[in-house]
N, CA, C and O atoms as a GROMACS GRO file, in nm:
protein
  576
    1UNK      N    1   6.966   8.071   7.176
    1UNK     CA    2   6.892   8.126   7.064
    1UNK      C    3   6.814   8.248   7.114
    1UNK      O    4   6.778   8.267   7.229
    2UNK      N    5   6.792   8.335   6.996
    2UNK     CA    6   6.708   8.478   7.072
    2UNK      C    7   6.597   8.446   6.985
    2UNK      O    8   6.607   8.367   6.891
    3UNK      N    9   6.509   8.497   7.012
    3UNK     CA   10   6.382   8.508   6.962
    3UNK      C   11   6.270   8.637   7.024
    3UNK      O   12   6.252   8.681   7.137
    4UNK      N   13   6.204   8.674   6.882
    4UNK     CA   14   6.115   8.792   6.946
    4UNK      C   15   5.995   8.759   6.917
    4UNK      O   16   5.960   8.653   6.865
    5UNK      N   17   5.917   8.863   6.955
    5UNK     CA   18   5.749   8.862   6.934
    5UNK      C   19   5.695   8.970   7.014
    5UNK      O   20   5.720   8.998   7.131
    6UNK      N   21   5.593   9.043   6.904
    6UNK     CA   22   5.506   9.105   6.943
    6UNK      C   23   5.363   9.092   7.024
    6UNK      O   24   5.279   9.005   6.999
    7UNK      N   25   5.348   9.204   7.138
    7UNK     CA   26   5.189   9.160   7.228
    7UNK      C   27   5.120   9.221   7.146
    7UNK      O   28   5.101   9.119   7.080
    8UNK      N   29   5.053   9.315   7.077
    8UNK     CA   30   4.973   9.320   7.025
    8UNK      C   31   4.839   9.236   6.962
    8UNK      O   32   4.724   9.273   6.986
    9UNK      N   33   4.863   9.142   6.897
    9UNK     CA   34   4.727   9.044   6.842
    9UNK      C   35   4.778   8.934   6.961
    9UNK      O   36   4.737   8.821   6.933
   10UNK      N   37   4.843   8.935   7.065
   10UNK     CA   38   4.867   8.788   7.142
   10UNK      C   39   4.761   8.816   7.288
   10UNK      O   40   4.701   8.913   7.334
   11UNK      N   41   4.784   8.644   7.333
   11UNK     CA   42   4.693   8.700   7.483
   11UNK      C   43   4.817   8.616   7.565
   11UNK      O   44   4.891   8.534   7.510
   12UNK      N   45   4.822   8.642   7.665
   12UNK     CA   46   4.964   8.622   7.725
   12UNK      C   47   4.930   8.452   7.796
   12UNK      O   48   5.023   8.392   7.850
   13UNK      N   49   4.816   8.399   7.790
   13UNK     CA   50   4.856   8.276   7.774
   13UNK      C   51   4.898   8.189   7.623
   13UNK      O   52   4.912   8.067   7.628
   14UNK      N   53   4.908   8.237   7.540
   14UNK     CA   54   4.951   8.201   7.413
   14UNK      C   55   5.102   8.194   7.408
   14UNK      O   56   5.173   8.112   7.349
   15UNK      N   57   5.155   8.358   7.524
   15UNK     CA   58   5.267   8.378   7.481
   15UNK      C   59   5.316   8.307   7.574
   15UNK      O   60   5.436   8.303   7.549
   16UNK      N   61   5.288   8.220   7.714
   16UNK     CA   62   5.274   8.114   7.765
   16UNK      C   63   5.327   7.986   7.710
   16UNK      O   64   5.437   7.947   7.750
   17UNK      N   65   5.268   7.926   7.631
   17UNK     CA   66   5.261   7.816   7.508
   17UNK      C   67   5.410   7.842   7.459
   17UNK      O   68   5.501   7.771   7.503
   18UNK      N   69   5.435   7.942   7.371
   18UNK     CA   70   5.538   7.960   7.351
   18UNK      C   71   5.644   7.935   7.359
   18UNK      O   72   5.718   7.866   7.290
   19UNK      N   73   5.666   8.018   7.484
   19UNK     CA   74   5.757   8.003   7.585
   19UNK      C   75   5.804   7.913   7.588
   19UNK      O   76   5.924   7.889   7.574
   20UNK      N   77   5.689   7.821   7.617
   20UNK     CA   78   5.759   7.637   7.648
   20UNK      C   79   5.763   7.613   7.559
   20UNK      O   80   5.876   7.568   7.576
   21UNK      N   81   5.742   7.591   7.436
   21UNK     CA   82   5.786   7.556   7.342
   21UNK      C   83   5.952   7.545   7.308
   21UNK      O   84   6.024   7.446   7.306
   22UNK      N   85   5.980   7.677   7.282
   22UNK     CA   86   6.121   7.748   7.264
   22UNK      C   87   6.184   7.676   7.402
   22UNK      O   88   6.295   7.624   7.389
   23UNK      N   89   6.116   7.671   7.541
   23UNK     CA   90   6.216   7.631   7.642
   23UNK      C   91   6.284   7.795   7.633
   23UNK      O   92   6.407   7.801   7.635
   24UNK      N   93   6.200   7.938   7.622
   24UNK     CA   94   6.258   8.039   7.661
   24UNK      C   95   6.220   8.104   7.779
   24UNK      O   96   6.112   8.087   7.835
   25UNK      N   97   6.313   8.182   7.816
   25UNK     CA   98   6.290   8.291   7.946
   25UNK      C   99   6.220   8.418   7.827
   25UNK      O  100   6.205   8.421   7.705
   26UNK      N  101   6.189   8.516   7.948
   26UNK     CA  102   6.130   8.636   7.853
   26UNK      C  103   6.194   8.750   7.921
   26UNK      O  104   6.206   8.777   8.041
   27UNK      N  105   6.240   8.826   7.788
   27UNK     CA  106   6.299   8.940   7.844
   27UNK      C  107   6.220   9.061   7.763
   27UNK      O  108   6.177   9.032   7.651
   28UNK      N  109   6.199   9.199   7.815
   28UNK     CA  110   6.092   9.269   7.810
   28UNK      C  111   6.183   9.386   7.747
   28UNK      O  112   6.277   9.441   7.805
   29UNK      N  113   6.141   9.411   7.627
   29UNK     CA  114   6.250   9.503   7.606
   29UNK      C  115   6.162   9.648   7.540
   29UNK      O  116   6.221   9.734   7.474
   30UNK      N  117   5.997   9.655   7.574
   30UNK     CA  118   5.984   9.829   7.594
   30UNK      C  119   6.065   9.898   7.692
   30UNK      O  120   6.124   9.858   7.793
   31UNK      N  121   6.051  10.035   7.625
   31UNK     CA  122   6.099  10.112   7.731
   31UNK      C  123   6.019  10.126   7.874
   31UNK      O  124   6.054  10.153   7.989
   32UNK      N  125   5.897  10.097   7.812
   32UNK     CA  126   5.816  10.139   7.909
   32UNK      C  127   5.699   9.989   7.921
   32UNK      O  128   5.627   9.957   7.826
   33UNK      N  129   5.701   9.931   8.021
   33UNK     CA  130   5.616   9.757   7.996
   33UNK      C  131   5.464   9.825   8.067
   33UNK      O  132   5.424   9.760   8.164
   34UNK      N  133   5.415   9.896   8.044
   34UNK     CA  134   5.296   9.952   8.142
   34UNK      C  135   5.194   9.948   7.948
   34UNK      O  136   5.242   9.986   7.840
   35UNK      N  137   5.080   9.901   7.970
   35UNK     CA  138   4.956   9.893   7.887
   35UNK      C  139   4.876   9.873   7.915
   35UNK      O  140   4.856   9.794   8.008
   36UNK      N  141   4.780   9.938   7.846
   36UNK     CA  142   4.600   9.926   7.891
   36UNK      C  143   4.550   9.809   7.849
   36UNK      O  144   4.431   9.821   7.823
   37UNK      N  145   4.592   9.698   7.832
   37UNK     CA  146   4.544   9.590   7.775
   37UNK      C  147   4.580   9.508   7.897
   37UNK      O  148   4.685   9.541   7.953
   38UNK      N  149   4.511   9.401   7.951
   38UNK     CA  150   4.538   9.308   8.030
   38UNK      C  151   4.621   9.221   8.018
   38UNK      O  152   4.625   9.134   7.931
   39UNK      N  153   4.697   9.238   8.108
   39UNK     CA  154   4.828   9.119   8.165
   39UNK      C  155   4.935   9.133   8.074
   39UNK      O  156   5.006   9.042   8.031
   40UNK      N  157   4.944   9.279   8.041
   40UNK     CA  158   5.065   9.283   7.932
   40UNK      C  159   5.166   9.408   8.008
   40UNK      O  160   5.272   9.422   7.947
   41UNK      N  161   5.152   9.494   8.121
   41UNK     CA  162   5.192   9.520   8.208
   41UNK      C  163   5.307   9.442   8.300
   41UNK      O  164   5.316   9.320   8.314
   42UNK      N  165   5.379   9.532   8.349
   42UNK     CA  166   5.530   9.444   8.415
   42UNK      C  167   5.476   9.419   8.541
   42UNK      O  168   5.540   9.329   8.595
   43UNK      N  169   5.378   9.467   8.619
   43UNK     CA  170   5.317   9.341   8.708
   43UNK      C  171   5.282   9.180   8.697
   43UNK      O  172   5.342   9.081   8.737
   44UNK      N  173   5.155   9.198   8.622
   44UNK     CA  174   5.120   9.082   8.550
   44UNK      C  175   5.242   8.972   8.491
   44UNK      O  176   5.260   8.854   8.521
   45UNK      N  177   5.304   9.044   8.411
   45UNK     CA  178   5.442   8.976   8.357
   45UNK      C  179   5.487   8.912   8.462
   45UNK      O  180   5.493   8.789   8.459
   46UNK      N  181   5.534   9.000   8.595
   46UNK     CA  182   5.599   8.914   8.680
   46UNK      C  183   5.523   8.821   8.765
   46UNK      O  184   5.581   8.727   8.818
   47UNK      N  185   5.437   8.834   8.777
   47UNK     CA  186   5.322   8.720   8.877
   47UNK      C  187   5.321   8.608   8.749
   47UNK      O  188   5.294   8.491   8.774
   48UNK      N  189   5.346   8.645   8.632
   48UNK     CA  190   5.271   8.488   8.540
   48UNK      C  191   5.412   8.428   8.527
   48UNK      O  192   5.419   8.305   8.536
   49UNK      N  193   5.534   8.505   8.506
   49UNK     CA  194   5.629   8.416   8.463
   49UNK      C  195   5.785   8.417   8.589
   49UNK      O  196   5.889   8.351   8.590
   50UNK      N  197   5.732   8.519   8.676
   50UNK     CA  198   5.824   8.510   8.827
   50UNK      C  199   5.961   8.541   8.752
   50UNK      O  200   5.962   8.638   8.676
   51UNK      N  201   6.067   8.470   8.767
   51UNK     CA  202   6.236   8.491   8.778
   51UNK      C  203   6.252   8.437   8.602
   51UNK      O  204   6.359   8.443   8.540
   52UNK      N  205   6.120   8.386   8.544
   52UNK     CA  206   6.173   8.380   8.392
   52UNK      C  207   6.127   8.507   8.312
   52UNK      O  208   6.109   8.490   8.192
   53UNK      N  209   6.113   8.591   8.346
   53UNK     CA  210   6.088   8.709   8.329
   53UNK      C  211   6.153   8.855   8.380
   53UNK      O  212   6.169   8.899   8.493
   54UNK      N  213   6.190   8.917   8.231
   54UNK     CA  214   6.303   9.053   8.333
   54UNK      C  215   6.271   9.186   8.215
   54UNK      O  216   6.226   9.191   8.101
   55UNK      N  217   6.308   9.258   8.290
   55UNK     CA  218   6.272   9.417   8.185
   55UNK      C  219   6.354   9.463   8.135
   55UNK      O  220   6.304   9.576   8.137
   56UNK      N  221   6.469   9.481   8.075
   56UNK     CA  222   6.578   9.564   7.986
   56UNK      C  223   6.544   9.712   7.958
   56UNK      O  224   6.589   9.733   7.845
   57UNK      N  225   6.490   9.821   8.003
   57UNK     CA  226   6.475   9.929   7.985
   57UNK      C  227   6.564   9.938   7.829
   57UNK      O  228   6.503   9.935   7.722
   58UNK      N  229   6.726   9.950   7.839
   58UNK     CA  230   6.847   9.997   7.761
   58UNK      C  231   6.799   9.891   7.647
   58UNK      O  232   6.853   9.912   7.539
   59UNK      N  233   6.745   9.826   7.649
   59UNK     CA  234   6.686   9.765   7.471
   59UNK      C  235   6.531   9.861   7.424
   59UNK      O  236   6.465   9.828   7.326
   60UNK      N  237   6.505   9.945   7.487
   60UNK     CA  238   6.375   9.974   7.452
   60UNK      C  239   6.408  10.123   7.308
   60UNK      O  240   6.505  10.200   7.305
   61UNK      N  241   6.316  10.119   7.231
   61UNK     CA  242   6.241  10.164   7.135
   61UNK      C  243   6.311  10.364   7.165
   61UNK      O  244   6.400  10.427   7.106
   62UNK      N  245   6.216  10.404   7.281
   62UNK     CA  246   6.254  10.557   7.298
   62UNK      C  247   6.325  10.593   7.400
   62UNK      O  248   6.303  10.536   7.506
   63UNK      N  249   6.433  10.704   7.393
   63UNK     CA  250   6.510  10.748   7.527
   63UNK      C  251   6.595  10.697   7.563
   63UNK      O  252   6.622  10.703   7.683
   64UNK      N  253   6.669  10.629   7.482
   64UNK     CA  254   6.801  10.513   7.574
   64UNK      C  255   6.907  10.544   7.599
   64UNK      O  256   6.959  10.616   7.514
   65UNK      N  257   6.977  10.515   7.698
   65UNK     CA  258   7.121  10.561   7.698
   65UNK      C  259   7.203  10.435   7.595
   65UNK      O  260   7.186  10.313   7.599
   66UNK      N  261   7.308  10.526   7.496
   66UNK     CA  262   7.339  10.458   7.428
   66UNK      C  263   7.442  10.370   7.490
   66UNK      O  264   7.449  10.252   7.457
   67UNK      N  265   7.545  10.439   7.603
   67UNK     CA  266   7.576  10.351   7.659
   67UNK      C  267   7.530  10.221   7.718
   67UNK      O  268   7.580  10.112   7.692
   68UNK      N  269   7.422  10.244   7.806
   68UNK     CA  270   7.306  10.126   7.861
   68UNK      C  271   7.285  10.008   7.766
   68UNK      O  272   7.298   9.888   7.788
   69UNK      N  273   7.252  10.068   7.665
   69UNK     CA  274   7.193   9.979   7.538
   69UNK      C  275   7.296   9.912   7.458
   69UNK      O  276   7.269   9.813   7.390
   70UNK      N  277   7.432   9.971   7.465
   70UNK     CA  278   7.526   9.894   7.399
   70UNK      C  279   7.563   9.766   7.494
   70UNK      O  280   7.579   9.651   7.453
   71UNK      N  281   7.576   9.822   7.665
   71UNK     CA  282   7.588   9.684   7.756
   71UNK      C  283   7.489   9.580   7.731
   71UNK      O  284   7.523   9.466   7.698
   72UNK      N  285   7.380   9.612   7.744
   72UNK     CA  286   7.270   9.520   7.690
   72UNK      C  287   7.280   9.443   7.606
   72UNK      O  288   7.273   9.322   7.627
   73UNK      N  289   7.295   9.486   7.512
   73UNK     CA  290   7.367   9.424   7.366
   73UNK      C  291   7.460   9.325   7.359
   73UNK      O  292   7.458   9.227   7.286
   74UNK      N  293   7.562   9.364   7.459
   74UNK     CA  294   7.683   9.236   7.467
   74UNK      C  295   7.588   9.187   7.553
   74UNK      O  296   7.547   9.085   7.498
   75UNK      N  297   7.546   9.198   7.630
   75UNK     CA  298   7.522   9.070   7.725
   75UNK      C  299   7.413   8.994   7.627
   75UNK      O  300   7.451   8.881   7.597
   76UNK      N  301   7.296   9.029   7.576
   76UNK     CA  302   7.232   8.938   7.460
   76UNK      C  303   7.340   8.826   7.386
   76UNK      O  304   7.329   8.704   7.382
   77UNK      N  305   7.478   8.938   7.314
   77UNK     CA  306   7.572   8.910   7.249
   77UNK      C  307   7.632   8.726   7.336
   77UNK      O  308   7.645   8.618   7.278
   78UNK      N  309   7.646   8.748   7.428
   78UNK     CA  310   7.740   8.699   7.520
   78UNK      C  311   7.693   8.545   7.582
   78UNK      O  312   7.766   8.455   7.624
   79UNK      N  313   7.493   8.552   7.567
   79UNK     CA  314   7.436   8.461   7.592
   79UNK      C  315   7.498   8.342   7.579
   79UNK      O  316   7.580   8.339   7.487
   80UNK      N  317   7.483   8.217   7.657
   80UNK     CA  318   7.559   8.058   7.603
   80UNK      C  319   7.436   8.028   7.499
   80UNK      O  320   7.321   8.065   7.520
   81UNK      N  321   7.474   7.968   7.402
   81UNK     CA  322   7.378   7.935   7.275
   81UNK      C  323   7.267   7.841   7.335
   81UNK      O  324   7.150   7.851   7.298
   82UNK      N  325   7.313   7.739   7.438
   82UNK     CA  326   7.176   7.664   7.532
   82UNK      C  327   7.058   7.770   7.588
   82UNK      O  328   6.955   7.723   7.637
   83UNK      N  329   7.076   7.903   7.578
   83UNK     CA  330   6.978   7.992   7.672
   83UNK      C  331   6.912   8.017   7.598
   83UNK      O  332   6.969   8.084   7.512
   84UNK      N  333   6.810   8.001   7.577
   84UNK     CA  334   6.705   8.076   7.517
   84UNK      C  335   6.634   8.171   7.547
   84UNK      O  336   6.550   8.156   7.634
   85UNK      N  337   6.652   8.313   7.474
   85UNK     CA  338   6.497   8.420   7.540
   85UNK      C  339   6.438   8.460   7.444
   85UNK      O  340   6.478   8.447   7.328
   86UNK      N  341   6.320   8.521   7.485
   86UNK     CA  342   6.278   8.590   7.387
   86UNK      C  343   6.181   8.728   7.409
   86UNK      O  344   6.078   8.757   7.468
   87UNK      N  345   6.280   8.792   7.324
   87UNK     CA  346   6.235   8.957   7.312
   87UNK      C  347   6.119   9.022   7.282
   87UNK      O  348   6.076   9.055   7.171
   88UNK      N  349   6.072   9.037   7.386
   88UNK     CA  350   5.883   9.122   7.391
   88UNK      C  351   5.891   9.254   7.391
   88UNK      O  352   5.950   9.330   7.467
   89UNK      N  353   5.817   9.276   7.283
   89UNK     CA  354   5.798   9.426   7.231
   89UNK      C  355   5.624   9.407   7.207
   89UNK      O  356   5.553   9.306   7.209
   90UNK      N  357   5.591   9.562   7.182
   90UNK     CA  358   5.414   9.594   7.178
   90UNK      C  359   5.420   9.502   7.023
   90UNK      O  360   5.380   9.389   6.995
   91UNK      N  361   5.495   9.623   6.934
   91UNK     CA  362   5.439   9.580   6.757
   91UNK      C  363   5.439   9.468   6.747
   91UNK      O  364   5.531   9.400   6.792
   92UNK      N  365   5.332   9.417   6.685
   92UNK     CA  366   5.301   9.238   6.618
   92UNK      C  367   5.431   9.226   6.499
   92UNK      O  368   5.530   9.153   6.504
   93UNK      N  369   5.395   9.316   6.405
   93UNK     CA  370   5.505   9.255   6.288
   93UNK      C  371   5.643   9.304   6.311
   93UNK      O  372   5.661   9.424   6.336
   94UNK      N  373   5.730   9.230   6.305
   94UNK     CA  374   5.900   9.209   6.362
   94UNK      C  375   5.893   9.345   6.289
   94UNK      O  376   5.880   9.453   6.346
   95UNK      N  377   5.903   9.322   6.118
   95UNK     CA  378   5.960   9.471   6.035
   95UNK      C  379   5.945   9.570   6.048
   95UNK      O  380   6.016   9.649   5.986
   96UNK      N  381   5.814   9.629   6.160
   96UNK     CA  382   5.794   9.745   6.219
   96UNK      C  383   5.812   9.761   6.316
   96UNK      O  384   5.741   9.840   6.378
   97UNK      N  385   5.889   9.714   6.361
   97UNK     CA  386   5.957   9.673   6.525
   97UNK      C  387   6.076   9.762   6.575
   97UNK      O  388   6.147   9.785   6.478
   98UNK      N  389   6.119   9.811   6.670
   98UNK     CA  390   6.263   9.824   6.685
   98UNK      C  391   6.356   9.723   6.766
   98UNK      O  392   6.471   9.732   6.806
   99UNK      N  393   6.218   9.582   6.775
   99UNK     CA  394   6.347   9.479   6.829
   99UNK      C  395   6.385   9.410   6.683
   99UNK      O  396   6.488   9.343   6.690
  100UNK      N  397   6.318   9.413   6.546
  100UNK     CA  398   6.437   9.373   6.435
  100UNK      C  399   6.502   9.491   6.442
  100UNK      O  400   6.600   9.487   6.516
  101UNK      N  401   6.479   9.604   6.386
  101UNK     CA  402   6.608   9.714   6.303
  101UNK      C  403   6.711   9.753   6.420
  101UNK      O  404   6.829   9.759   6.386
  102UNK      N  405   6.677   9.780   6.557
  102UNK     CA  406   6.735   9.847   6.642
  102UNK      C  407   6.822   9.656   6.728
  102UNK      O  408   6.942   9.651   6.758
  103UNK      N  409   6.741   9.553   6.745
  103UNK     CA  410   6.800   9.470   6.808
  103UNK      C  411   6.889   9.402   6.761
  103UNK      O  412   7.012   9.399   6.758
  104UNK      N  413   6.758   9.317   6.705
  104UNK     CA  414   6.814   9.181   6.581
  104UNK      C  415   6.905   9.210   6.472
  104UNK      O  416   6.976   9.117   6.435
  105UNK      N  417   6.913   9.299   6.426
  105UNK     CA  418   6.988   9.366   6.284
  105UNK      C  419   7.165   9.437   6.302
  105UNK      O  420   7.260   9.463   6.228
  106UNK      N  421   7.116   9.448   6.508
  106UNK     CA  422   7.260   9.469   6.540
  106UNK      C  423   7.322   9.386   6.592
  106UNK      O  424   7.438   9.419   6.619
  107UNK      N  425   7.284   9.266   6.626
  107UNK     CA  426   7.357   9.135   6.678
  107UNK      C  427   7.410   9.067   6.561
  107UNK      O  428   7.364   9.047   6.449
  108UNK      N  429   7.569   9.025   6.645
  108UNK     CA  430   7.595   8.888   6.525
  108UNK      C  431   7.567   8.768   6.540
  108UNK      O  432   7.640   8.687   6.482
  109UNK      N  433   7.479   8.731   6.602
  109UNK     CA  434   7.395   8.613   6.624
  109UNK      C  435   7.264   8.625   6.525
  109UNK      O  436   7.207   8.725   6.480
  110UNK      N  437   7.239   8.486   6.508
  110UNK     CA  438   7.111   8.481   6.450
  110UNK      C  439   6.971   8.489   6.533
  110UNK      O  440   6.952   8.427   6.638
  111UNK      N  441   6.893   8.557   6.483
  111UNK     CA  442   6.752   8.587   6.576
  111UNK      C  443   6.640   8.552   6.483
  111UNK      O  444   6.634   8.578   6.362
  112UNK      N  445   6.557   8.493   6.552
  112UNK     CA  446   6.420   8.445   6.510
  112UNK      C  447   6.313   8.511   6.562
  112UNK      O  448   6.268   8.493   6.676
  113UNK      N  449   6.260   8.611   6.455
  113UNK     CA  450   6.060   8.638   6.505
  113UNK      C  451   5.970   8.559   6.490
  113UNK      O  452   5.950   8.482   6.396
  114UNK      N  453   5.896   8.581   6.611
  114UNK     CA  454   5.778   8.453   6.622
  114UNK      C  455   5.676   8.616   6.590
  114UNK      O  456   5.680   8.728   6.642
  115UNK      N  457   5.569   8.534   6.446
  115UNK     CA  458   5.468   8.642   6.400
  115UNK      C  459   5.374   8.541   6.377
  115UNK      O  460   5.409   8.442   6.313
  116UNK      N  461   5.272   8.550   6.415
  116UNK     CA  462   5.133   8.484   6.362
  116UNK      C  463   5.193   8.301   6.390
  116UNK      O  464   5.197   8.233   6.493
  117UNK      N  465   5.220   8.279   6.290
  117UNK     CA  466   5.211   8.145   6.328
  117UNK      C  467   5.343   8.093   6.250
  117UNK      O  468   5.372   7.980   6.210
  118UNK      N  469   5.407   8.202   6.244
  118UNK     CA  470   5.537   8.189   6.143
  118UNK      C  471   5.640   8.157   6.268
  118UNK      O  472   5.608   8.142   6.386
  119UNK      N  473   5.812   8.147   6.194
  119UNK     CA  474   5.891   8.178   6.281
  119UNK      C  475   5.997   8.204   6.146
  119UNK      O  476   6.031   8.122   6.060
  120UNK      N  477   6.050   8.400   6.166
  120UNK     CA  478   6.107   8.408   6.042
  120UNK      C  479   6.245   8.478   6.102
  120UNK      O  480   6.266   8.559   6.192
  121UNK      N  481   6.343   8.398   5.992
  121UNK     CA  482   6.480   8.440   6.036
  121UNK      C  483   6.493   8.626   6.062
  121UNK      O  484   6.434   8.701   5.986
  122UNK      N  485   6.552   8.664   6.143
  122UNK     CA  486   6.584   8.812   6.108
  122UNK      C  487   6.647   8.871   5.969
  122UNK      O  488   6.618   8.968   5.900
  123UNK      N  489   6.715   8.802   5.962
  123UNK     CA  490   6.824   8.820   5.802
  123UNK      C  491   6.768   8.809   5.680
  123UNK      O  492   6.801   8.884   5.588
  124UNK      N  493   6.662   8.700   5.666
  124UNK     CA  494   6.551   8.664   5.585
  124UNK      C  495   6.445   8.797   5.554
  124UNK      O  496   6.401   8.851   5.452
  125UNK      N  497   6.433   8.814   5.681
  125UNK     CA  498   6.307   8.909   5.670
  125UNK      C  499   6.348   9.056   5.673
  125UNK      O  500   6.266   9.145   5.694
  126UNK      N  501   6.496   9.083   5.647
  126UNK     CA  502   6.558   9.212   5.679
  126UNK      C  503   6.610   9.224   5.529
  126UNK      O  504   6.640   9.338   5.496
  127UNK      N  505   6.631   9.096   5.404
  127UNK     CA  506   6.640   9.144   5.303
  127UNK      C  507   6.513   9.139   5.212
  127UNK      O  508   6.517   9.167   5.092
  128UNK      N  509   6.418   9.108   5.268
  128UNK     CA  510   6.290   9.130   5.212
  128UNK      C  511   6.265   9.286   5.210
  128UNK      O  512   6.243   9.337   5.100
  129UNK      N  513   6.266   9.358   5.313
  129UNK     CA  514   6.263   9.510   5.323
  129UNK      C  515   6.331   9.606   5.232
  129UNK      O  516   6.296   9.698   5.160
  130UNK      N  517   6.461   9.539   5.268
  130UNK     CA  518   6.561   9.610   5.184
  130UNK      C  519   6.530   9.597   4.990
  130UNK      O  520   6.552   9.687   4.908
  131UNK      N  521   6.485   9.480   4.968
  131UNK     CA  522   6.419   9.492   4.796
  131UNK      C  523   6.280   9.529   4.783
  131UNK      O  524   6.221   9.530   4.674
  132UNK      N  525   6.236   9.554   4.876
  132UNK     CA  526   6.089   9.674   4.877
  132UNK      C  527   6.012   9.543   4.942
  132UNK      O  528   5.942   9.613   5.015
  133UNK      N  529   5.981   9.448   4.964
  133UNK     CA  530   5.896   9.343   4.946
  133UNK      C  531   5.873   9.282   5.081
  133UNK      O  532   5.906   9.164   5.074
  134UNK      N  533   5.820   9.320   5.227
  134UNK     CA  534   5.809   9.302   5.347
  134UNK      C  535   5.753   9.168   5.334
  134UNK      O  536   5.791   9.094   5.424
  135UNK      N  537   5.676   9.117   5.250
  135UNK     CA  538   5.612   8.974   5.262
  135UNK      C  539   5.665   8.878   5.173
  135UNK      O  540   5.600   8.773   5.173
  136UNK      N  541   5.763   8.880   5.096
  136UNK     CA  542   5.837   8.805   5.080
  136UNK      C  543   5.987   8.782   5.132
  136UNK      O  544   6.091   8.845   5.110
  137UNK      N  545   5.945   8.603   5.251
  137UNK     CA  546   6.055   8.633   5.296
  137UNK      C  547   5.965   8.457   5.316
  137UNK      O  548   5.847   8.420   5.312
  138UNK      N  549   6.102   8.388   5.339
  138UNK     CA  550   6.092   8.274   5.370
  138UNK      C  551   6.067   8.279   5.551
  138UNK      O  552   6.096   8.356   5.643
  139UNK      N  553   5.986   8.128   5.531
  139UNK     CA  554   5.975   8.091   5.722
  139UNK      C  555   5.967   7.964   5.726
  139UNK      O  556   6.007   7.887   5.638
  140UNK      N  557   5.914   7.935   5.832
  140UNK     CA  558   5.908   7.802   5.905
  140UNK      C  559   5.774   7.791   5.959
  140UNK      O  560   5.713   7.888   5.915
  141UNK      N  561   5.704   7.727   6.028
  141UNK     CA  562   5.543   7.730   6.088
  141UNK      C  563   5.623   7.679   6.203
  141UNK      O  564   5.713   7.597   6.219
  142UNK      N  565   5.544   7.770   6.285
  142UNK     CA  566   5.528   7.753   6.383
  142UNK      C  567   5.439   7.599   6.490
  142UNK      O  568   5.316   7.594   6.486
  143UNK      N  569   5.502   7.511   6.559
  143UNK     CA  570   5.480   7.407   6.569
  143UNK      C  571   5.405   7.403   6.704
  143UNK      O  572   5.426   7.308   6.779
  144UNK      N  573   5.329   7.490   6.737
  144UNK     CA  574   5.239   7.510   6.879
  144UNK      C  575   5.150   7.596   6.851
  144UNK      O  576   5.068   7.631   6.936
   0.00000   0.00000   0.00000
């Protein structure tokens, strides 16, 4: 299963919690993992979560090689359905994200954003946009 979420309103022991929850690895998909906010930096990242933790440059937001980013893509694509990760980006809300429009929206797998305390399908929340209406969109609560 893939799953995303934004650092912005999070503190990275939350995104901790998570993690175990889902039973996911974390894969880092700014272009750039460096922020002025504490422990949201690709140092920090790697001291808190070691070898379950990795950076994808070719999924990030600005500058990508489209080649890079299409390999990326299959290999997301390619995942065994037992693996779980989940896709860290800055923006809090998925719909202003470029891991929905640019990630989630190009996989044929199903992807789940973890927002606030929700957990909302990509597909769900990608035809909410499309009929003008970003907050209507079905979810699930989040169980941690």
């Amino acid at each position: 299963m893939i799953y995303t979420i934004g650092t912005s309103k999070l503190k990275p022991a939350r995104l901790e919690e998570i993690l175990a929850y889902f039973g996911a690895r974390l894969i880092d998909v700014r272009t750039r993992p460096l922020s002025r906010v504490a422990g949201w930096s690709i140092k920090p990242l790697t001291a808190q979560f070691g070898e379950d933790y990795t950076h994808i440059p070719a999924l990030g937001g600005y500058d990508v090689d489209p080649v890079a980013q299409a390999d990326a893509m299959a290999k997301l694509e390619s995942l065994p359905e037992h693996d779980h990760v989940m896709l860290l980006c800055m923006e809090h809300p998925p719909g202003e994200c470029h891991r929905h429009h640019s990630i989630a929206m190009n996989l044929k797998r199903d992807v789940l954003h973890v927002y606030q305390d929700q957990i909302i399908h990509a597909k769900e929340l990608h035809r909410s946009i499309l009929a003008g209406d970003d907050d209507d969109y079905a979810y699930e609560t989040l169980g941690v």
